[in-house]
C-alpha positions in Angstrom: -16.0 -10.6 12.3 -14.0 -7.8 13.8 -10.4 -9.0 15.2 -9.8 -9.4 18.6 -7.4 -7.5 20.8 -5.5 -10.8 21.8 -5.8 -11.8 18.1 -3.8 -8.7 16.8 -1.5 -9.5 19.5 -0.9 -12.8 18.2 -0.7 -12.0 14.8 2.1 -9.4 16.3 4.0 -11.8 18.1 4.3 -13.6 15.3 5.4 -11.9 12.6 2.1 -11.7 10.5 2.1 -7.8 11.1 3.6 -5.2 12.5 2.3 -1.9 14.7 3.1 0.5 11.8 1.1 -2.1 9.1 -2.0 -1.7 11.4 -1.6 1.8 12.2 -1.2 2.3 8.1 -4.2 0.3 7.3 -6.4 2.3 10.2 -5.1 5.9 8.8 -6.0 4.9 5.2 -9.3 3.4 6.4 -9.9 6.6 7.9 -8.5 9.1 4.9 -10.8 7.3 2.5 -13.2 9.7 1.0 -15.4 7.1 0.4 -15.9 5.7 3.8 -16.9 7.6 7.4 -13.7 9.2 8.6 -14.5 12.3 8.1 -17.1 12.4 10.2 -15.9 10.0 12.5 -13.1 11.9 13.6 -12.6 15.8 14.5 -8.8 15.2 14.6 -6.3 12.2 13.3 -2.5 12.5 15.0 -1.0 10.8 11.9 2.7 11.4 12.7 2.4 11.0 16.3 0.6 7.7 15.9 2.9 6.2 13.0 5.8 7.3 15.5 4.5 5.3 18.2 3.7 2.4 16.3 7.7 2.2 14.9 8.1 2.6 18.7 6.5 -0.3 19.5 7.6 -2.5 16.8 11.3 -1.5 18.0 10.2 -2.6 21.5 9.0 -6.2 20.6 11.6 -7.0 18.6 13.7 -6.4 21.9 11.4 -8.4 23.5 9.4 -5.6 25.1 6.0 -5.6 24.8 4.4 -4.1 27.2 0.6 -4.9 27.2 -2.2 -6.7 25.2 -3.0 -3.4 23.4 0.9 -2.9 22.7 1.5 -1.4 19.2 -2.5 -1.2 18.8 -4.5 1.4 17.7 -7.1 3.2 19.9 -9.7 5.9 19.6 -10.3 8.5 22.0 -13.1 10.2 22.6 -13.2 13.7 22.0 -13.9 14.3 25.7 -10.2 13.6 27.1 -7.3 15.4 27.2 -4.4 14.6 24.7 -0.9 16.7 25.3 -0.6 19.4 22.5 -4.5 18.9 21.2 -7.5 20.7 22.2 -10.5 18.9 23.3 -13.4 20.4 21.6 -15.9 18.0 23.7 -17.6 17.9 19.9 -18.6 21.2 20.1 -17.8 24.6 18.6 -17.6 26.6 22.2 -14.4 25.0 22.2 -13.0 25.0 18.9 -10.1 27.5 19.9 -9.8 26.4 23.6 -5.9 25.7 24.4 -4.4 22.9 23.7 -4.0 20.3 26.2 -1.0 19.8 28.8 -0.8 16.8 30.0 -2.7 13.4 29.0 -6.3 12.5 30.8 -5.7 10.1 33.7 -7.2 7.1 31.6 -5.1 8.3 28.2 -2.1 8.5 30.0 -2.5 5.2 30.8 -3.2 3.2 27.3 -0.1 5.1 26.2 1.8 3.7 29.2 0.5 0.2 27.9 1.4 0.9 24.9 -1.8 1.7 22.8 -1.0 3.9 19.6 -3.2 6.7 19.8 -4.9 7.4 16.5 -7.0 10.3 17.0 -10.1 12.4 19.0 -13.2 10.7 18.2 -16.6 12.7 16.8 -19.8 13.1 19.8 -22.7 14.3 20.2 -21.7 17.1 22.1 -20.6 17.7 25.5 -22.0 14.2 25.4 -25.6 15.2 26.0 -27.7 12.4 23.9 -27.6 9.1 23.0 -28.1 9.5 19.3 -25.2 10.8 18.3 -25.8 13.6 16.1 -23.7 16.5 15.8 -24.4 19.6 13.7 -20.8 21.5 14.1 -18.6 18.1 13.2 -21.1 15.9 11.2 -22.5 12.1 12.2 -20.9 8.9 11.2 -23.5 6.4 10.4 -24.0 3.1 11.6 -22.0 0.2 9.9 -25.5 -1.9 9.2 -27.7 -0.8 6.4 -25.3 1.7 5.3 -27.9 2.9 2.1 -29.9 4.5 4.3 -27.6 6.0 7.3 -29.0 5.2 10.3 -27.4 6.8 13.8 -24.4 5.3 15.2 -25.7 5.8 18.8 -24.2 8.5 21.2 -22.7 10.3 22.4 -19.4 8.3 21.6 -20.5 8.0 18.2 -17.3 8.0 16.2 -16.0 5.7 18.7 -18.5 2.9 17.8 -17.8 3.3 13.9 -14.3 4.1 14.5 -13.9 0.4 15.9 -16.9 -1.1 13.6 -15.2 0.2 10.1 -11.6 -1.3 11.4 -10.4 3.2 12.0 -9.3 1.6 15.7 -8.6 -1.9 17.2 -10.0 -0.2 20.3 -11.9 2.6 21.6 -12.1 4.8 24.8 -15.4 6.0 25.5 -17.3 7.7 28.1 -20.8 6.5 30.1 -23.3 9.0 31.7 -26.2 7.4 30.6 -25.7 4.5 27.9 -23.0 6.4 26.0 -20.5 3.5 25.7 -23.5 0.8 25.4 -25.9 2.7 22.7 -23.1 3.0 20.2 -22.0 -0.3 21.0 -25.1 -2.4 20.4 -26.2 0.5 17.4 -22.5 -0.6 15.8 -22.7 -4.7 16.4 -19.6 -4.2 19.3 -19.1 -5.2 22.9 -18.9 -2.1 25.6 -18.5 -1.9 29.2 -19.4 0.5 31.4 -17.3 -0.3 34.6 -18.3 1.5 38.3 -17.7 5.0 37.6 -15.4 5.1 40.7 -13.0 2.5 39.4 -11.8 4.6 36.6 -10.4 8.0 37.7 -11.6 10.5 35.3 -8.9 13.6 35.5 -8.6 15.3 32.2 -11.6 14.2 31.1 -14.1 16.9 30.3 -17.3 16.6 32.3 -21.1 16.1 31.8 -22.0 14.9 35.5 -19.7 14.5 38.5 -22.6 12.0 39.6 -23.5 9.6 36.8 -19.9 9.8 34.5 -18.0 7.0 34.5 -15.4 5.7 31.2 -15.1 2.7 29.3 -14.1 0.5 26.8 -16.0 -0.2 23.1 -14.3 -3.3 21.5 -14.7 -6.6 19.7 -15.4 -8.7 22.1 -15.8 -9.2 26.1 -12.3 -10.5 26.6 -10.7 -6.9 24.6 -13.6 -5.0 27.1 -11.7 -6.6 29.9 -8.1 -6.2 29.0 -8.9 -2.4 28.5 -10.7 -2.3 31.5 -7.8 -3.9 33.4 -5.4 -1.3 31.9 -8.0 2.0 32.5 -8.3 1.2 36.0 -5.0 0.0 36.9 -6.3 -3.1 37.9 -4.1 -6.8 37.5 -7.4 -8.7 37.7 -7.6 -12.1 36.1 -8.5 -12.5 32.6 -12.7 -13.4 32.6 -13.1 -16.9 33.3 -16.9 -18.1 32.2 -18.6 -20.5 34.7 -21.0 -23.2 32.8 -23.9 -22.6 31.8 -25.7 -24.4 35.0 -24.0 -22.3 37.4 -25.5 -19.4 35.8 -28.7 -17.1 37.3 -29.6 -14.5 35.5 -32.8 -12.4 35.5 -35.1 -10.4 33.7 -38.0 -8.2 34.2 -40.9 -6.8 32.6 -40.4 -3.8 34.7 -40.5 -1.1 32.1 -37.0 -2.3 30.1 -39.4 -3.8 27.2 -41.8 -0.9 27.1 -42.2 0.8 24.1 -39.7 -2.2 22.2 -40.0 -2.5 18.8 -40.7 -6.0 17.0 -36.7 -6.7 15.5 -35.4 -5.9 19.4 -38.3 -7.7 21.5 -37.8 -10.9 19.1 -33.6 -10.8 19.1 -34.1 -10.6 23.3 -36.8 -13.4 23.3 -34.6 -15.7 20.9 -31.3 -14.6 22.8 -32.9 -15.4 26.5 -34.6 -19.3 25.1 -31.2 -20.3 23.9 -29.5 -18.9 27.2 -32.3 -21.5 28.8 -31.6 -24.6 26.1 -27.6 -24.8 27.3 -28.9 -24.9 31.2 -28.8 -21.3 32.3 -31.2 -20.6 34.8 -33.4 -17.7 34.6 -35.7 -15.7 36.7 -38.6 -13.4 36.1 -38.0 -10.2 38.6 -40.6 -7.4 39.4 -38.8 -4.3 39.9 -40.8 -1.3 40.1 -38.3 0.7 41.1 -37.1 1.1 37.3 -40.7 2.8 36.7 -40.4 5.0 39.2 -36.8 6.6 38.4 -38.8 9.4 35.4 -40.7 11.1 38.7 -37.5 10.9 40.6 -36.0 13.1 37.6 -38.7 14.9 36.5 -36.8 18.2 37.1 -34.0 17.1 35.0 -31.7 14.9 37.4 -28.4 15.0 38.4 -27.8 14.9 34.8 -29.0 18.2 33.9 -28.4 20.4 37.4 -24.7 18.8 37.2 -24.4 20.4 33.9 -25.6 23.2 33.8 -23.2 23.9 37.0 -20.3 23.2 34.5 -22.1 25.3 31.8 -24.0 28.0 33.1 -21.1 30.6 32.3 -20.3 29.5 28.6 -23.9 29.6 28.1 -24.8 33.4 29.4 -21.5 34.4 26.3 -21.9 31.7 23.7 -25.1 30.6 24.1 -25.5 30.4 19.6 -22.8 28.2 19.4 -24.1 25.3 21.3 -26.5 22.8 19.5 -30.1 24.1 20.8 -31.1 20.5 21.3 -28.1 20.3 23.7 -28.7 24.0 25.5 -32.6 23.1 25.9 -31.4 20.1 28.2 -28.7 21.7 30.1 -30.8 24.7 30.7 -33.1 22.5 32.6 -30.6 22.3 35.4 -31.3 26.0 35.9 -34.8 25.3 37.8 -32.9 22.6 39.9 -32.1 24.1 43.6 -29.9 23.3 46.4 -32.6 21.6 48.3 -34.2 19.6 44.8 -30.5 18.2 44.3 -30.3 17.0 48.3 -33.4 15.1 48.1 -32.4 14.0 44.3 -29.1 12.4 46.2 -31.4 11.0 49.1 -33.6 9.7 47.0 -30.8 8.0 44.8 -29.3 6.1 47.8 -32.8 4.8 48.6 -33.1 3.6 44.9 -30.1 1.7 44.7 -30.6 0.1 47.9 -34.0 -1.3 47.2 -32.8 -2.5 43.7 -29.4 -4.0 45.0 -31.8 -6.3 47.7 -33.7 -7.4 44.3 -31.1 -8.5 42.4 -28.8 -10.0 45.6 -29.0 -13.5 44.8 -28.5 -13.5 41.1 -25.7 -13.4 38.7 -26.9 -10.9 35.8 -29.5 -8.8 35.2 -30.7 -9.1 31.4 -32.2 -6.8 29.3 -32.1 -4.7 25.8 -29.6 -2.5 25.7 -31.8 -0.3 23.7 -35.6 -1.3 22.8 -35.7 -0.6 19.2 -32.9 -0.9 16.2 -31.6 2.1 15.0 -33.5 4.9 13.4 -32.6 7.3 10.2 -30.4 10.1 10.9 -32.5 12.2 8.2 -35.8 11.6 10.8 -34.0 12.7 13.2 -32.6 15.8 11.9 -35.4 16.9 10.5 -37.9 17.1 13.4 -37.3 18.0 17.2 -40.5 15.4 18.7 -38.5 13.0 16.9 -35.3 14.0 18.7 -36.6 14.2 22.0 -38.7 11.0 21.6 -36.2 8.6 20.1 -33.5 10.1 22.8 -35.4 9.4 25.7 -36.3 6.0 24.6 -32.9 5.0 23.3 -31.8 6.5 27.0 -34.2 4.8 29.1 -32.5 1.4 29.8 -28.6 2.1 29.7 -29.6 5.3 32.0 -31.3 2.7 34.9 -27.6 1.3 35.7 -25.8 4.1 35.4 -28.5 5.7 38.2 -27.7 2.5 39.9 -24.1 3.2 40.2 -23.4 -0.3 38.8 -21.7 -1.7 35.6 -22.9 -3.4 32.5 -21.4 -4.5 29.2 -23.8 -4.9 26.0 -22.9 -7.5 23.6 -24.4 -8.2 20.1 -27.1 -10.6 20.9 -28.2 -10.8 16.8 -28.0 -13.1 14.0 -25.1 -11.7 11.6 -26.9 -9.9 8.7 -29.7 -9.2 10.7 -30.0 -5.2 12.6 -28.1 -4.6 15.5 -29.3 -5.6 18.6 -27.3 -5.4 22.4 -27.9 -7.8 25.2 -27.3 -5.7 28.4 -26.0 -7.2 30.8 -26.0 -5.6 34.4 -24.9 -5.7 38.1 -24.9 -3.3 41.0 -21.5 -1.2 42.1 -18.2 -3.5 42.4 -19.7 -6.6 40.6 -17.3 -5.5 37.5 -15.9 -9.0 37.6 -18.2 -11.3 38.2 -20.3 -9.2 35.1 -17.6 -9.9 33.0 -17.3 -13.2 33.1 -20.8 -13.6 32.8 -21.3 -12.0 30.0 -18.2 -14.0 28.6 -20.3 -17.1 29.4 -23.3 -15.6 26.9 -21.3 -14.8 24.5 -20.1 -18.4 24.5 -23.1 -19.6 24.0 -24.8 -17.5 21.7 -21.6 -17.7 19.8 -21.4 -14.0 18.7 -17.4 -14.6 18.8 
């Protein structure tokens, strides 16, 4: 079991380690050429990091710690903006592009906590699919069934195995449509995507204005929430779980089950009886609004007309250096007009509105974070239905909340051995809190930490 943010901090205070012995241990973990780190990561800041972790070891013995992640190390996504390093968004179009300023909003403040920053994480890039393949930077594999390499999830991809392989204590990922939560349940790890307004995103290259939002991938819901609290500059209370009987939660057969495969539908099934054994009450909901969100973008979305706004130039001069599975989908944006993206934002209010009413007197909505374990990478290369298929499906669920403007975390829900499977667990806009400590309370009880 991975350590937990508070743990490291303990063994800190105590003596047991120091910043610069867990910033050595990540950097070897990540130099080792027999492990994923080349792959995982499209840049390591070795000097800057070690410097920062003797920083922060001079601090404490001062008696200066300054947060929970003090002296820690974190990931970041290859999407934000690190002084003096470029951000290549995991793609070649912006291999050369100059190096950065000035820190991202939410980089500048983990370092301001204290975090040790380790390095820019691999992605699928410009974040465009929830697989996690990248054919400019390589793809990490997921840390279960190693033999065969199976996806790590996307598009923070190295973020997920950068935490899973022990590369980071921490990771900083990003959330358009599942991109924190597929790696996270495809990697056995807690993520949290937070209400995209809560986090301000400056510095952080885009995918869509509309749906982005940036989070956390950790060990546990309590590290979620401590990086949460430090992200959006929020001095919330640690999660506090309520019992089990104070619980309602609810699921729904509204599309989130279609299509699951045997491993997933049987890890939810187990994962909502023992929920019910230890008192927590739960509720069947019909929501047909899920099933009626792939008419509503059958043009492409917000996703893909936001997109292609920020793309549409690179794309006319560089068009053969972006992954064609990437171009086909922004491209789609093309067809969207100013009158399809109105009605696309009308439409999107009326959504939310209806769903919000349905879930209004409940704590939690449950569901699969994604319906079926982990495919190969090898199928996936090798065949574009397969793509296209397995990335719309893997999509499907994390993309319903994000459309919802809410917040969610996914948290391993599977027996330890077994294949990776995330428990999603969901709210509307603002209920960040009370879906924390929720999903504290399940992990309690289906003693995943």
């Amino acid at each position: 079991m991975l350590p937990s943010l508070i743990e490291l901090q303990n063994a800190l205070e105590d003596g047991r380690t120091t910043s610069v012995a867990l910033t050595q241990a990540a950097l070897a973990r990540i130099a080792d050429p027999d492990g994923e780190g080349a792959s995982v990561f499209t840049t390591v800041w070795e000097e800057q990091a070690l410097a920062a972790a003797r920083a922060s070891d001079i601090l404490r013995a001062a008696g200066l710690a300054r947060s929970p992640i003090d002296g820690l190390p974190v990931s970041i996504k290859d999407l934000f903006d690190v002084a003096g390093h470029v951000t290549r968004a995991g793609s070649a179009v912006r291999r050369d592009a100059e190096p950065a300023k000035r820190h991202a909003d939410p980089v500048r403040r983990l370092a301001q906590a204290g975090a040790v920053l380790i390095g820019h994480t691999n992605m699928t890039e410009f974040a465009f699919s929830g697989l996690g393949l990248n054919p400019h930077y390589g793809t990490p594999s997921s840390p279960w069934d190693r033999a065969r390499r199976r996806i790590p999830g996307g598009s923070s991809s190295g973020a997920g195995v950068s935490v899973a392989d022990g590369m980071a204590a921490a990771a900083l990922g990003t959330d358009t449509g599942g991109s924190v939560r597929i790696p996270s349940a495809f990697c056995g790890l807690t993520g949290f995507k937070p209400t995209a307004a809560r986090i301000p995103s400056g510095g952080m290259f885009p995918l869509s204005a509309s749906l982005d939002s940036i989070g956390p991938l950790a060990a546990s819901v309590s590290c979620c929430a401590i990086l949460d609290g430090i992200l959006s500059d929020d001095a919330r209370r640690a999660p506090v779980a309520p019992p089990p009987s104070r619980l309602r939660l609810a699921i729904t057969n509204s599309l989130v089950l279609d299509g699951a495969d045997d491993v997933v539908r049987g890890t939810f099934n187990v994962a909502i009886e023992r929920l019910r054994a230890a008192g927590v009450i739960i509720d069947t909901l019909e929501i047909p609004e899920f099933s009626e969100l792939a008419h509503i973008n059958r043009k492409g979305g917000l996703v893909c007309a936001d997109a292609y706004a920020v793309h549409r130039e690179a794309l006319e001069t560089q068009f053969d250096q972006y992954d064609p599975r990437v171009a086909s989908r922004i491209l789609r944006g093309r067809d969207i007009d100013a009158a399809d993206y109105i009605e696309l934002r009308a439409l999107r209010a009326q959504w939310i509105a209806a769903i919000e009413a349905r879930l209004r007197n409940h704590d939690a909505l449950l569901m699969p974070t994604v319906p079926v374990i982990a495919p190969t990478i090898a199928s996936l290369q090798a065949s574009d239905e397969a793509y296209f298929a397995a990335n719309g499906l893997i999509l499907r669920n994390p993309t319903l909340i994000n459309f919802l403007d809410g917040c969610a975390l996914s948290l391993p829900c599977h027996a330890p051995g077994e294949a990776p499977v995330g428990l999603m667990v969901a709210g509307p806009a603002h209920a960040d809190a009370r879906i924390l400590d929720t999903g504290l309370a399940i992990e309690g009880i289906l003693g995943v930490r």
